[in-house]
LODREN-288165 format. One record per atom (N, C-alpha, C, CB): x, y, z. Coordinates in steps of 0.05 Angstrom, whole numbers, padded with zeros to 5 digits, always signed. Glycine has a CB too. Layout:
REM LODREN-288165
XYZ...
This chain:
REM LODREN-288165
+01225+03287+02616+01207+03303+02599+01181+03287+02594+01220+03310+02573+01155+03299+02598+01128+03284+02587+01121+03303+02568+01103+03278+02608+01130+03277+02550+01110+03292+02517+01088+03290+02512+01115+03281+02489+01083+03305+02487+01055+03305+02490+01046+03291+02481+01043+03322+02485+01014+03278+02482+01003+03267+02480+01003+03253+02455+00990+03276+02488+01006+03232+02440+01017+03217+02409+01029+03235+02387+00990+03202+02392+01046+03247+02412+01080+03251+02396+01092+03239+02389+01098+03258+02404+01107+03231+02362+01119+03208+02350+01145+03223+02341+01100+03193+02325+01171+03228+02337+01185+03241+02328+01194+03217+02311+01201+03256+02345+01198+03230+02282+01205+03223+02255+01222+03200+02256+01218+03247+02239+01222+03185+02242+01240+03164+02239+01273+03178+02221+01221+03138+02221+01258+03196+02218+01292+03210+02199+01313+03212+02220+01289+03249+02183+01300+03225+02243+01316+03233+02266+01325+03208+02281+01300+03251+02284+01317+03189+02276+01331+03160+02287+01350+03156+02270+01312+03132+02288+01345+03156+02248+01366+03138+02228+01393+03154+02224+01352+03133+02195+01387+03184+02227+01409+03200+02228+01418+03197+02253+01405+03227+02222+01414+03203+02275+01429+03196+02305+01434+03167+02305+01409+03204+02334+01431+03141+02291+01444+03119+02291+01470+03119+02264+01420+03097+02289+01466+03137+02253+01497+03145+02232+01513+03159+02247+01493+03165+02202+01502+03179+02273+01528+03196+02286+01534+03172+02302+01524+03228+02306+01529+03145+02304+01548+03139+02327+01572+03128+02315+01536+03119+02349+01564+03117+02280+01585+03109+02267+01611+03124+02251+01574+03097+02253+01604+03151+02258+01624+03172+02255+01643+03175+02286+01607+03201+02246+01624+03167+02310+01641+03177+02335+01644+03148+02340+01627+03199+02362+01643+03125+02333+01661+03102+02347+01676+03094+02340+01654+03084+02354+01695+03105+02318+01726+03104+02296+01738+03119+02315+01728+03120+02260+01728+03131+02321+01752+03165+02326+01759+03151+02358+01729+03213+02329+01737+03147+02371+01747+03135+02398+01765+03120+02403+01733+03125+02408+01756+03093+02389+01761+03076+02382+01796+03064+02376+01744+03078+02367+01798+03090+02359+01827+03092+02354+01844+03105+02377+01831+03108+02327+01839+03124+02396+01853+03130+02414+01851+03119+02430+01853+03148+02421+01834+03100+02434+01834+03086+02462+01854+03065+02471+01809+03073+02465+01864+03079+02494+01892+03054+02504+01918+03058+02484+01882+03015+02499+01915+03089+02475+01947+03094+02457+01961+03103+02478+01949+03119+02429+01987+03096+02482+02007+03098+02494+02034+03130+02491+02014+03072+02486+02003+03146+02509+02011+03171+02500+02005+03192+02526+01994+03178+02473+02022+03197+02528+02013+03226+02559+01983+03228+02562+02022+03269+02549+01961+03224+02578+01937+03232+02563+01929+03249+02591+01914+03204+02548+01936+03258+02604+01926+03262+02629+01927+03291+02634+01940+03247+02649+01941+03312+02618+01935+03340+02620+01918+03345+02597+01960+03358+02619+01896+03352+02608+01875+03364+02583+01878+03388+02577+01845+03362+02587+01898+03406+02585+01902+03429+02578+01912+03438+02551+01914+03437+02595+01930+03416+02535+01943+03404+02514+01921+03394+02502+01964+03385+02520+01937+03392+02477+01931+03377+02447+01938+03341+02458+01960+03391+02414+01934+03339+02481+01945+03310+02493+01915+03292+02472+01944+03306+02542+01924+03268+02470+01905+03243+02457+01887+03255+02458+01900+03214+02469+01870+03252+02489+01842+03250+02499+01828+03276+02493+01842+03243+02531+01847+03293+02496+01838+03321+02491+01826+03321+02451+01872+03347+02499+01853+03313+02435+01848+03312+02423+01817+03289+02406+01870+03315+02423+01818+03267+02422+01795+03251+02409+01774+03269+02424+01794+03214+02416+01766+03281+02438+01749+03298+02453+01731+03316+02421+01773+03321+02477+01748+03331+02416+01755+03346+02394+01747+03336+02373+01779+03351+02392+01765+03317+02355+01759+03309+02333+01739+03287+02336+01782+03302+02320+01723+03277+02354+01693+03263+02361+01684+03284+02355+01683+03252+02390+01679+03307+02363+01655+03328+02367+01662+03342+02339+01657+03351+02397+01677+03341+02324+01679+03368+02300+01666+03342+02283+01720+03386+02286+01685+03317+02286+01655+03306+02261+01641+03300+02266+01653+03288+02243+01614+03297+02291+01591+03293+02293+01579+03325+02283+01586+03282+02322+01589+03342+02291+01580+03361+02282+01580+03367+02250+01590+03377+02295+01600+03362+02236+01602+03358+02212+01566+03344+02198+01631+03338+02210+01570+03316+02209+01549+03300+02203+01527+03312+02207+01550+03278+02215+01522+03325+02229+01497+03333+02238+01492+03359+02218+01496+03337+02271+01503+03372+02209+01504+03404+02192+01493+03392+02160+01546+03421+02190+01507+03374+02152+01506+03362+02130+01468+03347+02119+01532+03338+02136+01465+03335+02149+01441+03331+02155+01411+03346+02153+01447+03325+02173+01416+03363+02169+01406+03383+02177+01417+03409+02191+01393+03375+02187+01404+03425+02164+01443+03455+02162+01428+03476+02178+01459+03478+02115+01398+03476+02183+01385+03495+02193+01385+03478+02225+01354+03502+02175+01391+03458+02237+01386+03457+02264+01409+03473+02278+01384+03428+02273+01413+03477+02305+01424+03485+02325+01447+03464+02342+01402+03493+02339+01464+03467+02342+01485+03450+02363+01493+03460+02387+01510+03444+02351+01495+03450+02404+01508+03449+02423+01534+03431+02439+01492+03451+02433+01560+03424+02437+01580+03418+02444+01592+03422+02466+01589+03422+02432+01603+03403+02476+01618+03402+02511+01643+03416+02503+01627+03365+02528+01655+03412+02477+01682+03427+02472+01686+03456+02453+01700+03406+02458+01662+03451+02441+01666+03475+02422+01639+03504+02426+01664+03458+02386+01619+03496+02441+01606+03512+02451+01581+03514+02429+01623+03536+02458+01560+03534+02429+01536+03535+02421+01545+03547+02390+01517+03553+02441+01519+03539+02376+01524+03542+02342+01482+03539+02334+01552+03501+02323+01478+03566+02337+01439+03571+02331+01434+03562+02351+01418+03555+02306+01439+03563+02367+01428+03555+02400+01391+03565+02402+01451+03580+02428+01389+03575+02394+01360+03586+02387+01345+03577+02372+01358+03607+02379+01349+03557+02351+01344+03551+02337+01319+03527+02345+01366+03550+02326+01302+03508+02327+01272+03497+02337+01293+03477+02350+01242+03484+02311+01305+03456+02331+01321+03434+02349+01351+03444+02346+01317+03399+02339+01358+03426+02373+01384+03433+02377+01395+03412+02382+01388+03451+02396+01416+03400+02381+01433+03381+02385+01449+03382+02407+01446+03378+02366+01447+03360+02425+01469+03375+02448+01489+03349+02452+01453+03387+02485+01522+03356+02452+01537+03331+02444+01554+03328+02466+01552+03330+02416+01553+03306+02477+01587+03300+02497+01603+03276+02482+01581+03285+02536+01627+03285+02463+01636+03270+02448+01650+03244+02466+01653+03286+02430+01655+03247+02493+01666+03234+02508+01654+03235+02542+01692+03242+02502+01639+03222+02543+01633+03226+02569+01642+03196+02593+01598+03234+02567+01663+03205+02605+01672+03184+02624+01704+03180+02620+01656+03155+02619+01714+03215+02629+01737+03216+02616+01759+03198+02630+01745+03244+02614+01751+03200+02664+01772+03184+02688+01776+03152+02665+01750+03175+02732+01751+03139+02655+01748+03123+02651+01777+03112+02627+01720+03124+02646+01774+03130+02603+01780+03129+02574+01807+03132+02581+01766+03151+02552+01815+03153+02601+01850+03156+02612+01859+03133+02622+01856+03178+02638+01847+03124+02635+01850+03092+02651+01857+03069+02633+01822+03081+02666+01843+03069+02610+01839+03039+02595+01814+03029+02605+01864+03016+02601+01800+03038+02616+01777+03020+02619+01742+03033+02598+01774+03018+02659+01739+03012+02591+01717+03013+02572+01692+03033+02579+01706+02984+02570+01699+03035+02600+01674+03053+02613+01659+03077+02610+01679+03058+02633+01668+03083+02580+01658+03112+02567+01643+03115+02552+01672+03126+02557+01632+03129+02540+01617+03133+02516+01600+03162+02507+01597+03111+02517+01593+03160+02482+01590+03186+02469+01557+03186+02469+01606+03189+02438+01549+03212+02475+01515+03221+02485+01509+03245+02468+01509+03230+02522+01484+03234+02458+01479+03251+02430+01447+03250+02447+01486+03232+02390+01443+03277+02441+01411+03295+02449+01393+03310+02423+01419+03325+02472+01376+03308+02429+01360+03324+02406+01335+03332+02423+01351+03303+02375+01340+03364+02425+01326+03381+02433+01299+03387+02412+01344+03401+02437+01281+03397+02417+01256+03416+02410+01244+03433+02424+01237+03404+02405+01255+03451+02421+01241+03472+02440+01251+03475+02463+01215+03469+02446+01273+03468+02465+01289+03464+02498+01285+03437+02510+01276+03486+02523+01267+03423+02498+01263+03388+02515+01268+03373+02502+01238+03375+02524+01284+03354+02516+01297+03330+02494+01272+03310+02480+01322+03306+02513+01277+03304+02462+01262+03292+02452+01271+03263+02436+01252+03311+02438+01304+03265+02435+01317+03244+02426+01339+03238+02439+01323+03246+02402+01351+03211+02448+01375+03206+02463+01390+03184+02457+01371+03205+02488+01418+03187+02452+01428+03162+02449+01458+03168+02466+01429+03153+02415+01445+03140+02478+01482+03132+02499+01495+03104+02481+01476+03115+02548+01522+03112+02464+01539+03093+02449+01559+03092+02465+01548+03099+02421+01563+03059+02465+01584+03053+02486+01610+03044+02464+01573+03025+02510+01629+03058+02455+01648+03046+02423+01662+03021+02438+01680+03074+02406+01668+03014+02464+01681+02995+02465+01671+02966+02469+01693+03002+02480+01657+02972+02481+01622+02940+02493+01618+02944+02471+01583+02945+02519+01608+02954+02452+01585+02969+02420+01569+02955+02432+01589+02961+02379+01555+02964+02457+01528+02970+02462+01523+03000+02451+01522+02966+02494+01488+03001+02447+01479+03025+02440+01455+03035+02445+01481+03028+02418+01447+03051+02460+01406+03059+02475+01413+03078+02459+01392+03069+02516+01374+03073+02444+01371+03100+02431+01333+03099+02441+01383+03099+02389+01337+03129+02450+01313+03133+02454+01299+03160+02444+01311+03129+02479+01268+03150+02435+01255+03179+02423+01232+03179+02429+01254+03184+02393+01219+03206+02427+01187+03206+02431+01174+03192+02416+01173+03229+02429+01152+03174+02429+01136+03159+02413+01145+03137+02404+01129+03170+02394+01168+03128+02414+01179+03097+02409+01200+03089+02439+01202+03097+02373+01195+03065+02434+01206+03051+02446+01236+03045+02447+01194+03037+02442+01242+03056+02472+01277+03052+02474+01283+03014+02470+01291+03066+02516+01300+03022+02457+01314+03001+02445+01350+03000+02448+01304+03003+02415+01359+02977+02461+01393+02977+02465+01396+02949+02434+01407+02962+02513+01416+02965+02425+01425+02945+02398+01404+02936+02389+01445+02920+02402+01376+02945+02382+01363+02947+02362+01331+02926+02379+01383+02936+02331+01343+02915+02406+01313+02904+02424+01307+02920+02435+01310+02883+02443+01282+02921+02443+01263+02940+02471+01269+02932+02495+01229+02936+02473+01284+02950+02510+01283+02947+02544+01268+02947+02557+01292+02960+02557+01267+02946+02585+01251+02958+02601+01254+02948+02632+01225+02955+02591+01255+02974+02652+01256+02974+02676+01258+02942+02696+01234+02992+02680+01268+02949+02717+01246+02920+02737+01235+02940+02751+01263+02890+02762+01209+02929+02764+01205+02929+02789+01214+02926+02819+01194+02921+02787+01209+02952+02834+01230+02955+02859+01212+02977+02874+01265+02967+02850+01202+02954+02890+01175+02970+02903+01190+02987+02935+01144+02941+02914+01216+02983+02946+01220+03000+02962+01254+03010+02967+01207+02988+02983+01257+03035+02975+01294+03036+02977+01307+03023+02987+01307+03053+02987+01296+03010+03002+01310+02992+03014+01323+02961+03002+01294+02990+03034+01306+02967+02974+01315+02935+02960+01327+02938+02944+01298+02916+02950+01331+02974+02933+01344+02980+02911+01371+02979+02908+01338+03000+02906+01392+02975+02875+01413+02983+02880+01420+03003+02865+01427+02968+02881+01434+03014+02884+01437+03047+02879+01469+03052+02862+01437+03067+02916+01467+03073+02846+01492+03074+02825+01499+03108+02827+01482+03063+02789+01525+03114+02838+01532+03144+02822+01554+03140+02804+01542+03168+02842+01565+03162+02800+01594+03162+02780+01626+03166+02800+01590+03194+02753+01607+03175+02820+01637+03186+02829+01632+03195+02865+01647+03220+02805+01634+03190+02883+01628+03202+02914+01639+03228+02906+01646+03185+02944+01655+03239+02895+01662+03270+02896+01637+03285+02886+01688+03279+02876+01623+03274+02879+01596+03295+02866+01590+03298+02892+01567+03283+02843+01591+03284+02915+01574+03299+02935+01591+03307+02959+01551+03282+02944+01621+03314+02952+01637+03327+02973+01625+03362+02994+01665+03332+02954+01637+03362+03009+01624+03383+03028+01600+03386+03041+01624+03402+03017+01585+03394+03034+01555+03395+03042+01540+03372+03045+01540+03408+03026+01553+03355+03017+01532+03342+03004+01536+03312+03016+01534+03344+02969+01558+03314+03023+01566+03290+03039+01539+03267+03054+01585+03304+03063+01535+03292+03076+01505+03266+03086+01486+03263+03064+01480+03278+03116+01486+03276+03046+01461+03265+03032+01475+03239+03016+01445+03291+03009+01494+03237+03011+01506+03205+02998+01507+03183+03026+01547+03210+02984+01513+03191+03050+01515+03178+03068+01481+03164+03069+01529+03196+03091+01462+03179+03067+01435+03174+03074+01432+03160+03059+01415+03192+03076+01428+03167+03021+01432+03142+03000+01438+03111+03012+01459+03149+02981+01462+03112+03013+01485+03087+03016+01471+03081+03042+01525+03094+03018+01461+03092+03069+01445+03074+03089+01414+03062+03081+01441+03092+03116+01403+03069+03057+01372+03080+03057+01378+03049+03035+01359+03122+03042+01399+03042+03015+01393+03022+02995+01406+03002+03000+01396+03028+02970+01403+02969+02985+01410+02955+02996+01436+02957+02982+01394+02936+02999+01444+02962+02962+01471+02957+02947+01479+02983+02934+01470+02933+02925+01509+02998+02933+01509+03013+02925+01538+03005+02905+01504+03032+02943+01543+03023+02883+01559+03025+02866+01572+03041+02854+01553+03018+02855+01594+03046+02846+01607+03085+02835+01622+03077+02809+01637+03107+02863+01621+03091+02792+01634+03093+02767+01618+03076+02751+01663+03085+02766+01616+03089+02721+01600+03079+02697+01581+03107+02680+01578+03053+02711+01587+03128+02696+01574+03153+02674+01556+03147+02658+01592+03166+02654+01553+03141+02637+01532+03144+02623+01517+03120+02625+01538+03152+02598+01534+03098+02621+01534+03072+02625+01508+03066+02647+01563+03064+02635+01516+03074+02675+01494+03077+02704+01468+03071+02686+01492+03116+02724+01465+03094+02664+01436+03101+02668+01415+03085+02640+01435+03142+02667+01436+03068+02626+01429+03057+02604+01426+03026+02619+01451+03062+02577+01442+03011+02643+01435+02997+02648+01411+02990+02674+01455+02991+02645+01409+03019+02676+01380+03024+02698+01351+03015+02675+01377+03069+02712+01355+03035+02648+01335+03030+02628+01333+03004+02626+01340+03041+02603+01351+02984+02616+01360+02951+02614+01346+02942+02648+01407+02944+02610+01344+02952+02661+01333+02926+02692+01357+02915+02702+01312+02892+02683+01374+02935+02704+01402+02922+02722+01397+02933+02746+01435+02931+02712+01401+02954+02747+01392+02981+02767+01364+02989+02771+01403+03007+02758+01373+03003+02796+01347+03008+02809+01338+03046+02816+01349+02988+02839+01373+03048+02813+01361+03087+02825+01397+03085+02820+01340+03101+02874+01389+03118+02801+01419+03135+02811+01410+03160+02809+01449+03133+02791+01432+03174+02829+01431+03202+02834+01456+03209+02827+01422+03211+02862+01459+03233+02827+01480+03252+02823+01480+03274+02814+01495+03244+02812+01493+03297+02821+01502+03328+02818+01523+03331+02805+01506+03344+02842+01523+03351+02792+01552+03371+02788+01547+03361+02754+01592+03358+02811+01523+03351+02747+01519+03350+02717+01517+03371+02700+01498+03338+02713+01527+03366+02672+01526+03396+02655+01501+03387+02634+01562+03408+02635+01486+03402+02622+01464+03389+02606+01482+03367+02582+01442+03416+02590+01498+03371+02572+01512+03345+02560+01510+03321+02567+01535+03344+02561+01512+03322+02598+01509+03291+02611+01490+03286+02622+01526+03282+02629+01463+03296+02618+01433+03284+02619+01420+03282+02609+01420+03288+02628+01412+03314+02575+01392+03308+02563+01387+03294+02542+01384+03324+02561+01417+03271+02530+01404+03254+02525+01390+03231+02536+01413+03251+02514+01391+03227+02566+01390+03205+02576+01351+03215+02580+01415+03199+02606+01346+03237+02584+01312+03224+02580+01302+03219+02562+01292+03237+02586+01300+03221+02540+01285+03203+02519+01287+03171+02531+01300+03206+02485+01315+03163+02536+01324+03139+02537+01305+03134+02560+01355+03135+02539+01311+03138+02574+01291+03133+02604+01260+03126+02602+01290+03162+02622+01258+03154+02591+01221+03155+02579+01218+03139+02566+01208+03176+02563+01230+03127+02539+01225+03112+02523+01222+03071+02534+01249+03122+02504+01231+03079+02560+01235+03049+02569+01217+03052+02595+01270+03037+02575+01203+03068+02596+01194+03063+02619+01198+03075+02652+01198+03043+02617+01224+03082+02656+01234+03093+02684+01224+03117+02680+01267+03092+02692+01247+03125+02698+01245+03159+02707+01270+03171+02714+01228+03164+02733+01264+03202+02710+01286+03214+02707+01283+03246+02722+01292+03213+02676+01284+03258+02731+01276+03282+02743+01295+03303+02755+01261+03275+02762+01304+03326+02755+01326+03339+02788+01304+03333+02807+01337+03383+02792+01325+03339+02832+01326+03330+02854+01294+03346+02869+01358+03338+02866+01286+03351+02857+01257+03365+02858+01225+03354+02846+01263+03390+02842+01242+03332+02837+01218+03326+02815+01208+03341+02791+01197+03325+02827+01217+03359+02792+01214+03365+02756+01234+03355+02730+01215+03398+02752+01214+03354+02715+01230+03355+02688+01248+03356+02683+01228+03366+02675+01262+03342+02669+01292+03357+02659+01293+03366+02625+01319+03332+02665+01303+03391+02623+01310+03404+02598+01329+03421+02602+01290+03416+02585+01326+03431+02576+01352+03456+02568+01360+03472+02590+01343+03480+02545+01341+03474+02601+01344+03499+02631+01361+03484+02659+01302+03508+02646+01360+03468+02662+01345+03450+02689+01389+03454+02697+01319+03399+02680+01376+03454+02724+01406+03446+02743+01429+03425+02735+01397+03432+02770+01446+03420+02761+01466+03407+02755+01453+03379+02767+01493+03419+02765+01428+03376+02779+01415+03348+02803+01401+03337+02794+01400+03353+02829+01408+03308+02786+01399+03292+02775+01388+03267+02782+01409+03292+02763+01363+03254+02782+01369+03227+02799+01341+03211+02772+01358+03229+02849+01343+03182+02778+01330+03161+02758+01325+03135+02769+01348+03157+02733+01306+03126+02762+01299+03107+02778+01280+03088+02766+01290+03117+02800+01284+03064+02759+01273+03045+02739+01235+03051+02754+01292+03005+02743+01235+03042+02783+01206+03054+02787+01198+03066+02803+01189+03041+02787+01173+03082+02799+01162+03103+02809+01157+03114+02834+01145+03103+02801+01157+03085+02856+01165+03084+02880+01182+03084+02895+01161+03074+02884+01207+03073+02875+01239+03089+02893+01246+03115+02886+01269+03075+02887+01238+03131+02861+01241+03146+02855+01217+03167+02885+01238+03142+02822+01200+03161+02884+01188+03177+02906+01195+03193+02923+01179+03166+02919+01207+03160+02938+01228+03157+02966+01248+03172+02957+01242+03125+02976+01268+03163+02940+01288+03181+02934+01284+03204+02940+01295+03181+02912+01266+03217+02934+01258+03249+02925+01253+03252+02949+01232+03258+02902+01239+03247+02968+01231+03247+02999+01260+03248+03014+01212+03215+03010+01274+03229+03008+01306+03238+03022+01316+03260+03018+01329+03224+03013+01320+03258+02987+01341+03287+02984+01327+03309+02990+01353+03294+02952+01304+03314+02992+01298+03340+03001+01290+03345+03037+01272+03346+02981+01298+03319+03053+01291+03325+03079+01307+03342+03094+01290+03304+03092
């Protein structure tokens, strides 16, 4: 998203999205690695359930906060969806991860205006790392300013998805082209990928089959540090936008990138 021109969004809206992460990193926190069926989500199983009781009290928090904004939830669905801001929540994003035992998950909190994010935060409850990014300030992980490296061609970049199944069938050569086109590639880390691209670990990730839960908080975060973030088209991403997603600490792999996937 490019905001507009000395857009600053409120400091209220920081200090409240740094209280929802201390309501959603108990709840995780406590299910994580309980020794319990967790693998049919069709059930009241753990994961299902921390899924659930993450998202009813962020939403709680967020109502309490502000009773006139709009929510949106990965489990419980839209609440004023129409409304100026909207909240859009994945109480758990990196579920293979959280079933496994491995740390690799975390909860993504958005704040819409008008359909474009304008606020983002990726909380990691198990690392307690935390990126929070907003218009008009500077993304910050656990309370310092990040920012990108430099990576002047694809060929030097290292490249990150969540999963090779995002690009089964069709999509296949276009991961194959990726993985020949960079110098290092990597899979698994969901939200994680794109907070340590903001940090200068990474260099470019792509990936499909995203639901807006699992991107629009990640542009503020992006914007706020400097990278980039776009579908597979180069536009914007908001409320509207596809399941194709790709990010890229700088502007020149992101290019290339964009030059691939659309050849």
């Amino acid at each position: 998203m490019a905001a507009q021109a000395g857009e600053v969004l409120s400091g209220e809206f920081l200090s409240v999205a740094r209280g929802l992460t201390e309501v959603s990193r108990p709840i995780l926190r406590r299910y994580y690695r309980t020794r319990v069926d967790i693998l049919d989500k069709s059930d009241e199983s753990p994961v299902t359930q921390a899924d659930r009781e993450c998202e009813s009290a962020l939403r709680a928090a967020i109502a309490t906060a502000f009773p006139d904004h709009g929510i949106i939830g990965e489990e419980f669905g839209p609440e004023r969806a129409d409304a100026e801001f909207v909240w859009v929540l994945d109480p758990l994003d990196g579920t293979r991860a959280f079933i496994t035992g491995r740390p690799m998950f975390g909860t993504l909190i958005a704040l819409t205006r008008g359909g474009k994010p304008v606020l983002g935060v990726i909380d990691m409850p198990i690392l307690g790392d935390t990126w929070l990014g907003a218009v008009g300030h500077p993304t910050t992980l656990n309370g310092e300013p990040v920012r990108p490296r430099a990576c002047a061609a694809l060929k030097d970049a290292y490249f990150s998805c969540a999963l090779p199944l995002m690009f089964a069938g069709p999509f296949r050569p276009t991961l194959d082209a990726l993985t020949a086109a960079t110098k290092s590639q990597t899979f698994g880390g969901d939200c994680y990928q794109y907070g340590v691209l903001a940090s200068g670990f990474l260099d470019l990730v792509v990936e499909r089959q995203l639901g807006l839960y699992d991107f629009l908080a990640l542009v503020p975060i992006l914007d706020g540090a400097g990278a980039y973030i776009t579908d597979w088209q180069g536009k914007a991403l908001d409320i509207r936008s596809g399941d194709q997603v790709v990010a890229a600490g700088d502007r020149r792999v992101l290019d290339q990138a964009l030059d691939l996937l659309n050849r």
